[in-house]
N, CA, C and O atoms as a printed pandas DataFrame, in Angstrom:
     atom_number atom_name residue_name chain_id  residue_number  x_coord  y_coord  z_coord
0              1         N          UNK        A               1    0.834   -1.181    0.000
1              2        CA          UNK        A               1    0.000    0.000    0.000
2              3         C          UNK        A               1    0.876    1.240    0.000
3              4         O          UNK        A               1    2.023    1.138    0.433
4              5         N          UNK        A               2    0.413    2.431   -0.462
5              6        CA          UNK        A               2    1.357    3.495   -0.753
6              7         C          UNK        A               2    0.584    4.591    0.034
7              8         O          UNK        A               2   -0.637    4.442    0.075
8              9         N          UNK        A               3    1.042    5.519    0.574
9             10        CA          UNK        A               3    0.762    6.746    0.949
10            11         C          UNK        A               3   -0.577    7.206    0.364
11            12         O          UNK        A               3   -0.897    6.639   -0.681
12            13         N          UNK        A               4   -1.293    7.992    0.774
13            14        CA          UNK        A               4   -2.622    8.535    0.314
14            15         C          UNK        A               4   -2.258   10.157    0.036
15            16         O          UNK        A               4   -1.681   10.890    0.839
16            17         N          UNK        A               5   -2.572   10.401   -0.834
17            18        CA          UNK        A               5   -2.333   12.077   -1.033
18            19         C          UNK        A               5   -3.498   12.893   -1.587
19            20         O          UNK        A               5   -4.258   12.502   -2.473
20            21         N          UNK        A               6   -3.561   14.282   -0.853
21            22        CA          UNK        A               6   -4.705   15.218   -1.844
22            23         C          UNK        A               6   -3.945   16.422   -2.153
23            24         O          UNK        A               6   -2.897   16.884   -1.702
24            25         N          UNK        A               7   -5.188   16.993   -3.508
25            26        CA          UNK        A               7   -4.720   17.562   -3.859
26            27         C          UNK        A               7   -4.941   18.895   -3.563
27            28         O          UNK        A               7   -5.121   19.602   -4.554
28            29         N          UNK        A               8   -4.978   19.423   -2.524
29            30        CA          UNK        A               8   -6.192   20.825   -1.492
30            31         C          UNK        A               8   -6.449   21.537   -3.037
31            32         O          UNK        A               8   -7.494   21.362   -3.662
32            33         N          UNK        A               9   -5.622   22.140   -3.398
33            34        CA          UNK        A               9   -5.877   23.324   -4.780
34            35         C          UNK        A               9   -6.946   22.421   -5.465
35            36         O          UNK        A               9   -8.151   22.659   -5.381
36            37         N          UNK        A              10   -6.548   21.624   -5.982
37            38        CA          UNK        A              10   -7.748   20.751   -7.062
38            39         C          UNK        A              10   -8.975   20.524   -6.058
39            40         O          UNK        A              10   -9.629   21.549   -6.251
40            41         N          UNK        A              11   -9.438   20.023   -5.416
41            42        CA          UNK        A              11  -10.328   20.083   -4.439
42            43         C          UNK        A              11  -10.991   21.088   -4.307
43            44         O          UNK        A              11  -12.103   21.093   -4.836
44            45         N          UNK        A              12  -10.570   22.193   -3.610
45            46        CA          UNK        A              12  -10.689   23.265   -3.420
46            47         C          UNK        A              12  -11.753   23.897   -5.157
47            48         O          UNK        A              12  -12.856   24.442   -5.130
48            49         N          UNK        A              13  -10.984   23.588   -6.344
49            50        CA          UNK        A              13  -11.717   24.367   -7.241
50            51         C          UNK        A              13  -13.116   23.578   -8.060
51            52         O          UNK        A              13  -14.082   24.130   -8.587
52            53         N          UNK        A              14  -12.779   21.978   -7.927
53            54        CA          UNK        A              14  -13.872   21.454   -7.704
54            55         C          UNK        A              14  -15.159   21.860   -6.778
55            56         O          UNK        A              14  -16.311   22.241   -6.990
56            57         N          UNK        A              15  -14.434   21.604   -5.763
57            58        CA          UNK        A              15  -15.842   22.218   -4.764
58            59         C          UNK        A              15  -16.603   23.361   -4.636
59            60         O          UNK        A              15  -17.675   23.461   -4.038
60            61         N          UNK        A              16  -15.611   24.756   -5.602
61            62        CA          UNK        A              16  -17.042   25.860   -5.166
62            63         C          UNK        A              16  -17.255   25.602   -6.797
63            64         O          UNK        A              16  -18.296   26.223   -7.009
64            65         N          UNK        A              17  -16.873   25.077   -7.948
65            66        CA          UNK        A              17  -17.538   24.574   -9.163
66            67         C          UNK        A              17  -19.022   23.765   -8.630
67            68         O          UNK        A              17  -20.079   24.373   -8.800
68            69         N          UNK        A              18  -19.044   22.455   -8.020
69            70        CA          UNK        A              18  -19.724   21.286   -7.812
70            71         C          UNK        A              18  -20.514   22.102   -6.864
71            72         O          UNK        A              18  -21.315   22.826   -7.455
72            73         N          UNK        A              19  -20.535   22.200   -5.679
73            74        CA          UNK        A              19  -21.196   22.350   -4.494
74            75         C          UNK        A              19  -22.811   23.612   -5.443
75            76         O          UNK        A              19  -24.005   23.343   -5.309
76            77         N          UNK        A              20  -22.339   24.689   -6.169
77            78        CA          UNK        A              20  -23.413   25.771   -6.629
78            79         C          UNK        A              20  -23.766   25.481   -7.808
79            80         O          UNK        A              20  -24.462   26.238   -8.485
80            81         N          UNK        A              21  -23.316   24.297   -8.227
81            82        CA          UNK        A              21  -23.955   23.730   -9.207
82            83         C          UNK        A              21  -24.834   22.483   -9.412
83            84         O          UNK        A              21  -25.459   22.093  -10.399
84            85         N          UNK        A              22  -24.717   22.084   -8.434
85            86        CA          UNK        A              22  -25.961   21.377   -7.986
86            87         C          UNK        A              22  -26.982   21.497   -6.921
87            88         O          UNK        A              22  -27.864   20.666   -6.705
88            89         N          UNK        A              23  -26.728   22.951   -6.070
89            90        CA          UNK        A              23  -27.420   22.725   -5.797
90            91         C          UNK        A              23  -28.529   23.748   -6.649
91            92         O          UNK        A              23  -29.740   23.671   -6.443
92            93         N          UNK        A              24  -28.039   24.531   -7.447
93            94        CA          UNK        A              24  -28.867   25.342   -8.726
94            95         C          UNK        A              24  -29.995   24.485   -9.096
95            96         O          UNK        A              24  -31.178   24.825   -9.072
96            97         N          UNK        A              25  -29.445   23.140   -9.504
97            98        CA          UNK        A              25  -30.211   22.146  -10.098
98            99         C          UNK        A              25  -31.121   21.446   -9.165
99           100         O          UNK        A              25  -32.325   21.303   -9.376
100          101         N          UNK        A              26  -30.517   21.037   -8.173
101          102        CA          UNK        A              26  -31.717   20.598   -6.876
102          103         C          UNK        A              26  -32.798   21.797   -6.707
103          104         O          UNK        A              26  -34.001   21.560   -6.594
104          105         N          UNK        A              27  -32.310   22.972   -6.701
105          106        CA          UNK        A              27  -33.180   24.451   -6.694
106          107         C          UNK        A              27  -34.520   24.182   -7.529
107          108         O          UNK        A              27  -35.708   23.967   -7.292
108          109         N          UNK        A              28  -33.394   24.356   -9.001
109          110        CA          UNK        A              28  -34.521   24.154  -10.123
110          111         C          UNK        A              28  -35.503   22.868  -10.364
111          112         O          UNK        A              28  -36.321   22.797  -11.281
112          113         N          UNK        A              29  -35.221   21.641   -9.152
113          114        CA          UNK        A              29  -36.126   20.699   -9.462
114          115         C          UNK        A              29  -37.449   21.231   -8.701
115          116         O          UNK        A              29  -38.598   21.216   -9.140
116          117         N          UNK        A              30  -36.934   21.774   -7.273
117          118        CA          UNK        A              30  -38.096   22.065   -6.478
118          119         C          UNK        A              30  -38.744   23.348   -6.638
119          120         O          UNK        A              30  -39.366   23.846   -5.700
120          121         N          UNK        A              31  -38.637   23.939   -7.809
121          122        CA          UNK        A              31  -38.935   25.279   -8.705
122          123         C          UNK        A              31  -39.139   26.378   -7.480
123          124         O          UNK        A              31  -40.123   27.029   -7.128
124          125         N          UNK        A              32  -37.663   26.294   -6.941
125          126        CA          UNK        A              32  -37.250   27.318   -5.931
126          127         C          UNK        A              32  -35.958   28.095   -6.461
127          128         O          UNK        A              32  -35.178   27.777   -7.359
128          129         N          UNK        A              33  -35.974   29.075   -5.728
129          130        CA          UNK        A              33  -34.712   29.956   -6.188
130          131         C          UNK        A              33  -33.620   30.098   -4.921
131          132         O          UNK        A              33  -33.926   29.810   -3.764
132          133         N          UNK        A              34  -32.374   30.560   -5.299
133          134        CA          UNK        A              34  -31.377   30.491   -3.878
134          135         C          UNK        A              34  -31.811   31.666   -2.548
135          136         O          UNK        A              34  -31.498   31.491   -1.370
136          137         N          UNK        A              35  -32.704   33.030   -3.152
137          138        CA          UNK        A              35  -33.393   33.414   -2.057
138          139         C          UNK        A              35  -34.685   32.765   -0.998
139          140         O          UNK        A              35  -35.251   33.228   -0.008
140          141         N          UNK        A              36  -34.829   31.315   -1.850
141          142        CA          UNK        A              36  -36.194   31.121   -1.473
142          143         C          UNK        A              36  -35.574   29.981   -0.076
143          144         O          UNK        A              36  -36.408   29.293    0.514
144          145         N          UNK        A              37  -34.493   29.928    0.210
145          146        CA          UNK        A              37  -33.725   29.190    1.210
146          147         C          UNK        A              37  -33.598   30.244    2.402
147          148         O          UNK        A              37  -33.410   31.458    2.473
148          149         N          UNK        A              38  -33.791   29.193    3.308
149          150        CA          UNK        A              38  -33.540   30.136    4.838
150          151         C          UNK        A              38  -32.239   29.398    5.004
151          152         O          UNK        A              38  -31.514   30.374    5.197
152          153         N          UNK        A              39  -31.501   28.442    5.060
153          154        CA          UNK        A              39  -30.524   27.606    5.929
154          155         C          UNK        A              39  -29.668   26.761    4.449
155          156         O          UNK        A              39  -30.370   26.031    3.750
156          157         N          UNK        A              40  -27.950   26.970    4.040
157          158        CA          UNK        A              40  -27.450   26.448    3.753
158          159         C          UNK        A              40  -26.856   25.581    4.721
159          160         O          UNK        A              40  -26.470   26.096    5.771
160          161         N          UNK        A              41  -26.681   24.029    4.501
161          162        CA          UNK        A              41  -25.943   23.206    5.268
162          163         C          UNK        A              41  -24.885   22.696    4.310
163          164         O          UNK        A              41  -25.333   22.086    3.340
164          165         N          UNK        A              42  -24.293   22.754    4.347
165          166        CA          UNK        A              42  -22.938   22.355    3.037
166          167         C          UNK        A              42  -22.227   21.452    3.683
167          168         O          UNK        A              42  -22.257   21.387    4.912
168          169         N          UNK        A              43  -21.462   20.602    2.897
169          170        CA          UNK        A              43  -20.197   19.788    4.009
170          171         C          UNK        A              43  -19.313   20.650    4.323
171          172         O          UNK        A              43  -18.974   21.470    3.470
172          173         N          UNK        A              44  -18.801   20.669    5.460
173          174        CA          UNK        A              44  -17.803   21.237    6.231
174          175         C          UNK        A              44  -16.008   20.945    6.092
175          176         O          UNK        A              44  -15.102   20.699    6.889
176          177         N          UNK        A              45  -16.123   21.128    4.656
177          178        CA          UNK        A              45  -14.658   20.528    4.362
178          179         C          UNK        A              45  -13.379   21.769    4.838
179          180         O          UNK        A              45  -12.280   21.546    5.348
180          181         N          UNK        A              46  -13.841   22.758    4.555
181          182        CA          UNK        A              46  -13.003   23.933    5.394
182          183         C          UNK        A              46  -13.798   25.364    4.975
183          184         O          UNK        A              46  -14.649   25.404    4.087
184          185         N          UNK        A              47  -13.341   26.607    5.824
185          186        CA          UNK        A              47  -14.252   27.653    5.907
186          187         C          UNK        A              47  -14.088   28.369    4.353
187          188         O          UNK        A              47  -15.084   28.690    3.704
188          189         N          UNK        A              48  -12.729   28.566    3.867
189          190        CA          UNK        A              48  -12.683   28.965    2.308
190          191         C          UNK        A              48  -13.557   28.378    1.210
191          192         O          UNK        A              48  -14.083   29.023    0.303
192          193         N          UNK        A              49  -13.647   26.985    1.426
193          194        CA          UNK        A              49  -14.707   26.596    0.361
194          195         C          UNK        A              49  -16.540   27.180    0.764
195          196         O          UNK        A              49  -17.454   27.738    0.157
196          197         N          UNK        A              50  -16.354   26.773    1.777
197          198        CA          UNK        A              50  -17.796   27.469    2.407
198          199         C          UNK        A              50  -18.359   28.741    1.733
199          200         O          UNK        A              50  -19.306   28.899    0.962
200          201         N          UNK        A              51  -17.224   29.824    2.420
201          202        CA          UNK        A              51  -17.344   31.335    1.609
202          203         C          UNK        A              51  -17.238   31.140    0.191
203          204         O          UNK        A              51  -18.111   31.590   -0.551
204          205         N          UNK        A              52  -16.243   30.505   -0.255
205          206        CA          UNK        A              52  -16.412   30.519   -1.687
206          207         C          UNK        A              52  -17.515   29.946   -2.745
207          208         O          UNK        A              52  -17.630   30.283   -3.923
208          209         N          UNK        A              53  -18.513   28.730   -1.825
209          210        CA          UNK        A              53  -19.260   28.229   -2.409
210          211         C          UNK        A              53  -20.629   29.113   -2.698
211          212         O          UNK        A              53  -21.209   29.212   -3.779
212          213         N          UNK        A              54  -21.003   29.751   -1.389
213          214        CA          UNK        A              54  -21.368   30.812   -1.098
214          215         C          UNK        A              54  -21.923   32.131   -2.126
215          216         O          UNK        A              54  -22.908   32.464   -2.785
216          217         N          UNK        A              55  -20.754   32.535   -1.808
217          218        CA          UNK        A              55  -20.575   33.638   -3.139
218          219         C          UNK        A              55  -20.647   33.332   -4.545
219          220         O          UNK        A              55  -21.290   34.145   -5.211
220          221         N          UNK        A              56  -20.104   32.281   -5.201
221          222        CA          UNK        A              56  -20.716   31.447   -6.547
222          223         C          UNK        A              56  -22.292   31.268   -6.132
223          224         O          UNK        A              56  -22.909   31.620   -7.137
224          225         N          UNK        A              57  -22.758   31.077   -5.630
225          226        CA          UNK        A              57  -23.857   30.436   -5.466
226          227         C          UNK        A              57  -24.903   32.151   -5.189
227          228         O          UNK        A              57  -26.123   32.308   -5.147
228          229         N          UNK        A              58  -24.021   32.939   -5.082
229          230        CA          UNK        A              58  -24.950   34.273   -4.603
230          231         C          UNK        A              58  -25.833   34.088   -3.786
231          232         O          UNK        A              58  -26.902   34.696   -3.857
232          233         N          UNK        A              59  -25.523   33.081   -2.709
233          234        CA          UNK        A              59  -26.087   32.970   -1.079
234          235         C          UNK        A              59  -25.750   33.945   -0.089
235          236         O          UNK        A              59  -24.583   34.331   -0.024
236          237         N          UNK        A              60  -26.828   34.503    0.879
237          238        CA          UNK        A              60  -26.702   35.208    1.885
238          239         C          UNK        A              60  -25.305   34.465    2.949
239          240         O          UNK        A              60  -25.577   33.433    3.564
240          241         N          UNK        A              61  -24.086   34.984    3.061
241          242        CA          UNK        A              61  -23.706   34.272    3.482
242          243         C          UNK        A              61  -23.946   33.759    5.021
243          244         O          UNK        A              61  -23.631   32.671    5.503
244          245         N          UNK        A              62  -24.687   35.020    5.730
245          246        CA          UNK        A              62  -25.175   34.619    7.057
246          247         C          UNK        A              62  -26.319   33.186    7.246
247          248         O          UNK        A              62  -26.808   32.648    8.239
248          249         N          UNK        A              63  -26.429   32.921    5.731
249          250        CA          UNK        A              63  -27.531   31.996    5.803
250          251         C          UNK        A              63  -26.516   30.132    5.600
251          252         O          UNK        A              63  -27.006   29.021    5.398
252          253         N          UNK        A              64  -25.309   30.468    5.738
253          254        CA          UNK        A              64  -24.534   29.016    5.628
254          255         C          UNK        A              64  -24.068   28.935    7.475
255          256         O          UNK        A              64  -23.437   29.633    8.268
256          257         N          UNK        A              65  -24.944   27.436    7.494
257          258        CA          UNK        A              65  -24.290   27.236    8.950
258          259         C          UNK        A              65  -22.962   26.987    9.003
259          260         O          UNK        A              65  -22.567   26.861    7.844
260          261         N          UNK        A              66  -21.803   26.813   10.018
261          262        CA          UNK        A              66  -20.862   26.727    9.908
262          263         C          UNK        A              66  -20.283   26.169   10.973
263          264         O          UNK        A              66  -20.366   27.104   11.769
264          265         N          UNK        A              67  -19.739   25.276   11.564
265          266        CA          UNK        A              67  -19.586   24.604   12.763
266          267         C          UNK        A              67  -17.763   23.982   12.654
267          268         O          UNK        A              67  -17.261   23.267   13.521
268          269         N          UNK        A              68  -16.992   24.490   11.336
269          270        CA          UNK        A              68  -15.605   23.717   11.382
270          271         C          UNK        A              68  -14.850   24.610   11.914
271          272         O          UNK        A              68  -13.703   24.466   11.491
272          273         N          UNK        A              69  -14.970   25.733   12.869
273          274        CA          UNK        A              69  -13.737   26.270   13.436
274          275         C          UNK        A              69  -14.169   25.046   15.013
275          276         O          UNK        A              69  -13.240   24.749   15.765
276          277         N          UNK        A              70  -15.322   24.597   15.235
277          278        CA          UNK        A              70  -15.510   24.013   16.302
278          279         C          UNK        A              70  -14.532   22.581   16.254
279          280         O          UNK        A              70  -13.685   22.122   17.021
280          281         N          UNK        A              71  -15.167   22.092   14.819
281          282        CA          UNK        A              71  -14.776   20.362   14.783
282          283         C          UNK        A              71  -13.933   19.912   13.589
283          284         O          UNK        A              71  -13.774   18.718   13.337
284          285         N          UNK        A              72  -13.408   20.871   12.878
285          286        CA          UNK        A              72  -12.599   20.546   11.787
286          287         C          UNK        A              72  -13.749   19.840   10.793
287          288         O          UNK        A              72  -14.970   19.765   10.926
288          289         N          UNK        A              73  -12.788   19.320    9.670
289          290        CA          UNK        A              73  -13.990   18.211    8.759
290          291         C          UNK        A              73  -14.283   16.476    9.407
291          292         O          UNK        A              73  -13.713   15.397    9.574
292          293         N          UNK        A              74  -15.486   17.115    9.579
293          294        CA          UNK        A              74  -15.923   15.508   10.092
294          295         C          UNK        A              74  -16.311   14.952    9.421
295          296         O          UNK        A              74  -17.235   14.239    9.814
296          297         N          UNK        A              75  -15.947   14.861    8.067
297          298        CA          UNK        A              75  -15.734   14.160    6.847
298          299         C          UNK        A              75  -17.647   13.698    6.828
299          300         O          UNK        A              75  -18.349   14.503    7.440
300          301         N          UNK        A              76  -18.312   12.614    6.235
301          302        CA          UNK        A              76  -19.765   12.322    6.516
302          303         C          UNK        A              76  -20.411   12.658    7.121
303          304         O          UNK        A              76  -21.604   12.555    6.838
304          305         N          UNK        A              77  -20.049   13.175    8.148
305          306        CA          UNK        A              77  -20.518   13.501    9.720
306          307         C          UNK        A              77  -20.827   14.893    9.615
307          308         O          UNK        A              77  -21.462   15.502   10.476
308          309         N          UNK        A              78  -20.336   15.448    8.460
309          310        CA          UNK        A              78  -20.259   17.072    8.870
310          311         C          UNK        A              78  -21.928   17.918    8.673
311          312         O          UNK        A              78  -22.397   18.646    9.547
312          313         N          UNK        A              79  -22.706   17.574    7.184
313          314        CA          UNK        A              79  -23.824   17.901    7.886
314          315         C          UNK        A              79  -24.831   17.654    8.215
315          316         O          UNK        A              79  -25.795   18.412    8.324
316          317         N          UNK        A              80  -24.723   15.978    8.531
317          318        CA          UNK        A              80  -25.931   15.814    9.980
318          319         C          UNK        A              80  -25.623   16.783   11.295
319          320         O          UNK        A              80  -26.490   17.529   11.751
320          321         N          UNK        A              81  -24.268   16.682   11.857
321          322        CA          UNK        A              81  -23.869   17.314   12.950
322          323         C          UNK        A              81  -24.396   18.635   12.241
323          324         O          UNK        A              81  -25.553   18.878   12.583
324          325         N          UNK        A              82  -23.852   19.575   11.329
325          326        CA          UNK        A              82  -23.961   21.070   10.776
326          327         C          UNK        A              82  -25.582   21.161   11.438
327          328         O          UNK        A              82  -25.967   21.989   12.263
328          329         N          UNK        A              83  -26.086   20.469   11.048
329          330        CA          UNK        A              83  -28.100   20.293   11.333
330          331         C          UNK        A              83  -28.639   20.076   12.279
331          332         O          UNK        A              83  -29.720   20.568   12.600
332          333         N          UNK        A              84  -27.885   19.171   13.010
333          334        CA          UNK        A              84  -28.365   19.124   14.527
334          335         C          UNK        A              84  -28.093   19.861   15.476
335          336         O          UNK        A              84  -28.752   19.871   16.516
336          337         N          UNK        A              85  -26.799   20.791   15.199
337          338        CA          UNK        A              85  -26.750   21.897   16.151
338          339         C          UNK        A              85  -27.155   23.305   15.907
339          340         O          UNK        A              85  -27.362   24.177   16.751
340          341         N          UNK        A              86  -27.244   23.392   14.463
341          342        CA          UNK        A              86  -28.050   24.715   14.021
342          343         C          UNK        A              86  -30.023   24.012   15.035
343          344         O          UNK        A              86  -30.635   24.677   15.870
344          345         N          UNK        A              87  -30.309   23.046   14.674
345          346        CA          UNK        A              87  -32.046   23.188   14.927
346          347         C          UNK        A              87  -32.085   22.836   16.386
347          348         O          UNK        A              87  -33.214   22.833   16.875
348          349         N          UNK        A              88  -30.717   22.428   17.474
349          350        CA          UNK        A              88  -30.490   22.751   18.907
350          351         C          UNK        A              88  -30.259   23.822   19.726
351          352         O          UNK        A              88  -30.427   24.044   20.926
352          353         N          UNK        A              89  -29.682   24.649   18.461
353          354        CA          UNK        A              89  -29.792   26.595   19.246
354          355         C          UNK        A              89  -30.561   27.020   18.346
355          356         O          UNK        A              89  -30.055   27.912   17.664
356          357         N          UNK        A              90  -32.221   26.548   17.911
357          358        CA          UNK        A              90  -32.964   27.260   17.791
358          359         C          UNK        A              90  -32.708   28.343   16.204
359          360         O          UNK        A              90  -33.355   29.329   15.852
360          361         N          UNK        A              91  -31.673   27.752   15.613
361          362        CA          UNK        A              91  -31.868   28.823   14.325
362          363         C          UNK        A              91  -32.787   28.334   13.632
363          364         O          UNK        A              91  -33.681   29.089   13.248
364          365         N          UNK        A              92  -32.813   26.982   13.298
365          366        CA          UNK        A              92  -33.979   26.047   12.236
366          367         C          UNK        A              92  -34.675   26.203   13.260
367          368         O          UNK        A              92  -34.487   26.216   14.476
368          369         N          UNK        A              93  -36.073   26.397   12.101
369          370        CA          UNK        A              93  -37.280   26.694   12.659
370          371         C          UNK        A              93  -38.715   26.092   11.863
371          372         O          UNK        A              93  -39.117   26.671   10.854
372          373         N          UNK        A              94  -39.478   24.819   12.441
373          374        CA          UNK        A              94  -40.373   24.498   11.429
374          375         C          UNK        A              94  -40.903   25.175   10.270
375          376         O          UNK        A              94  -41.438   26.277   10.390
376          377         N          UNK        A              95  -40.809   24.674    9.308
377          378        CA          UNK        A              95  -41.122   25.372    7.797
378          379         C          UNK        A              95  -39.888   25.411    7.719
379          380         O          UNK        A              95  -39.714   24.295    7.230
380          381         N          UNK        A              96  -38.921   25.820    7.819
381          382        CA          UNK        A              96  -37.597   26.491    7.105
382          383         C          UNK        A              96  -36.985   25.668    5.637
383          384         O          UNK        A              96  -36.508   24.540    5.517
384          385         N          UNK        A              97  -37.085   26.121    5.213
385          386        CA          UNK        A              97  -36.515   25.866    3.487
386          387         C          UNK        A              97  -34.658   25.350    3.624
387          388         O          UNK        A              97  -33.930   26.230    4.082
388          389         N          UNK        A              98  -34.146   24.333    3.334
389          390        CA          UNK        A              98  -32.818   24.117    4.057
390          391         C          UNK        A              98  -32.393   23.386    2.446
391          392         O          UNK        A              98  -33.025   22.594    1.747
392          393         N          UNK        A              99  -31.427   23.861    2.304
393          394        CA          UNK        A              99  -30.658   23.139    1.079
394          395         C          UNK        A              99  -28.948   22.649    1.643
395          396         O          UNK        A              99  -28.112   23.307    2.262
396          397         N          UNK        A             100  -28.908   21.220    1.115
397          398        CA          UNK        A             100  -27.739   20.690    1.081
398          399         C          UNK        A             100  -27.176   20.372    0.126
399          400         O          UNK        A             100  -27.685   19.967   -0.919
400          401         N          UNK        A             101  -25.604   20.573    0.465
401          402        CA          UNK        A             101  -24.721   19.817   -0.545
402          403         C          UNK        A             101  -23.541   19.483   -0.156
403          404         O          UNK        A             101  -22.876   20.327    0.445
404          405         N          UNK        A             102  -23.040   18.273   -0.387
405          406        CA          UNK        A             102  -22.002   17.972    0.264
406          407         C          UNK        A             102  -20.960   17.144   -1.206
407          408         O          UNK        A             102  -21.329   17.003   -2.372
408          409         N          UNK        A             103  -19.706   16.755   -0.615
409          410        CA          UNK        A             103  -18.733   16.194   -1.887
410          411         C          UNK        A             103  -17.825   15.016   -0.883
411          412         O          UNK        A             103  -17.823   14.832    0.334
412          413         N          UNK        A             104  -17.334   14.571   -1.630
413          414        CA          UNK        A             104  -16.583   13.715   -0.483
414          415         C          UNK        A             104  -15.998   12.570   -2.077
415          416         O          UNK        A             104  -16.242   12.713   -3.275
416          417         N          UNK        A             105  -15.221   11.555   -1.365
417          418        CA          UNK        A             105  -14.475   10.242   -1.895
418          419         C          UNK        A             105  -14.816    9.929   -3.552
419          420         O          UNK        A             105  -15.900    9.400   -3.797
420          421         N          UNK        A             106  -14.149   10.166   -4.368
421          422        CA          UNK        A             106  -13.881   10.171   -5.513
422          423         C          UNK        A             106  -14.473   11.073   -5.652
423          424         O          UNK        A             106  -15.533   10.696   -6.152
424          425         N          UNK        A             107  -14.488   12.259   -5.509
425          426        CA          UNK        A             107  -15.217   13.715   -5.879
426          427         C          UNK        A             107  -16.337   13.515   -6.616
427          428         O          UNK        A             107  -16.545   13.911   -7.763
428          429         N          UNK        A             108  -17.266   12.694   -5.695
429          430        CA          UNK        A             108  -18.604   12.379   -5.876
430          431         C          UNK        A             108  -19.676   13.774   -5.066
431          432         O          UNK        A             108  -19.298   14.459   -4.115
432          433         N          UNK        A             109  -20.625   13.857   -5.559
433          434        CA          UNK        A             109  -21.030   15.071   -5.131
434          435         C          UNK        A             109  -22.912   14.872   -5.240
435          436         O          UNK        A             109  -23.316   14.217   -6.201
436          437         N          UNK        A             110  -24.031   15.483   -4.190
437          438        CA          UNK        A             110  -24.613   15.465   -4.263
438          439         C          UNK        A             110  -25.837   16.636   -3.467
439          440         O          UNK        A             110  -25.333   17.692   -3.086
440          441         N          UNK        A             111  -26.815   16.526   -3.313
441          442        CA          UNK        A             111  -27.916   18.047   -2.787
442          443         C          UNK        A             111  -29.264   17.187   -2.368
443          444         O          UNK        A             111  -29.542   16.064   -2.788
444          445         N          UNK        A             112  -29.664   17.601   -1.886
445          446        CA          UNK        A             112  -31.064   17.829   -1.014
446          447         C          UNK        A             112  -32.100   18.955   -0.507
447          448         O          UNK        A             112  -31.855   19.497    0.571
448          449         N          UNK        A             113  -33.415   19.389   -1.342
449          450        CA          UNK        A             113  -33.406   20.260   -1.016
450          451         C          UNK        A             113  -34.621   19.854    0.144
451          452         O          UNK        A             113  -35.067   18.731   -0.089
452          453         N          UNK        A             114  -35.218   20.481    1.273
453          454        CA          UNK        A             114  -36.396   19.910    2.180
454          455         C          UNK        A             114  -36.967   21.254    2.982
455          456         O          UNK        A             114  -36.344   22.269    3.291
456          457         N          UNK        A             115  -38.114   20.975    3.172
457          458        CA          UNK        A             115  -38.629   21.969    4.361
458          459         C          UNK        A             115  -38.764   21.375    5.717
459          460         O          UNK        A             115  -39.642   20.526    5.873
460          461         N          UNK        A             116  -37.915   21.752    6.842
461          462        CA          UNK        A             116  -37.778   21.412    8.207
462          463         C          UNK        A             116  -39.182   21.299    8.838
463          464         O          UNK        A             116  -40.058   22.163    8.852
464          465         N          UNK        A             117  -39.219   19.855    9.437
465          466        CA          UNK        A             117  -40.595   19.882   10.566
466          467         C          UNK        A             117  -41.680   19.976   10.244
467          468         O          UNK        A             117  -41.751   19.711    9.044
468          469         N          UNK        A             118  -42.632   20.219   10.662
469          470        CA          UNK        A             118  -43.980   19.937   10.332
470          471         C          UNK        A             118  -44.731   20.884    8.851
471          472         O          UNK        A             118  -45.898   20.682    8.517
């Protein structure tokens, strides 16, 4: 077995490419627009892609939760956790419009869009 290596730069330009481009398309399935979101949950791979996904995406950026200065990337983990502690201090709020997108292992990439709670 040999060493594992990444490539942060390549990564990095994948992800604010991938991350606002699908979730455009998850948008456009649920014939919603990126204002029509209260709560980005994104994977938590680091805070630069976040902002950067962000801003491609012409998202409010106060509207991306953000929890990796707390826990670093918790790789799968990042936004169930991102979700369970945003709707534990009360920011998610039944009804809320919440779009995901996350990337991970062979720069596979995917979105969810849902309305929180009842």
């Amino acid at each position: 077995f040999g060493n594992v290596a990444m490539s942060g730069q390549d990564v990095f330009k994948f992800a604010v490419r991938s991350v606002p481009a699908v979730l455009r398309e998850a948008l456009g399935a649920a014939s919603l627009e990126v204002e029509d979101v209260d709560w980005f949950i994104l994977h938590q791979a680091n805070q630069r892609i976040l902002d950067a996904a962000a801003e491609r995406l012409g998202a409010d950026p106060s509207k991306v939760v953000s929890n990796i200065s707390r826990y670093g990337n918790t790789s799968a983990a990042s936004i169930p956790l991102a979700l369970d502690e945003a709707v534990r201090a009360g920011q998610i709020k039944d009804g809320d419009v919440l779009a995901t997108a996350g990337f991970g292992a062979g720069l596979t990439w995917a979105s969810a869009i849902f309305r929180w709670g009842k």
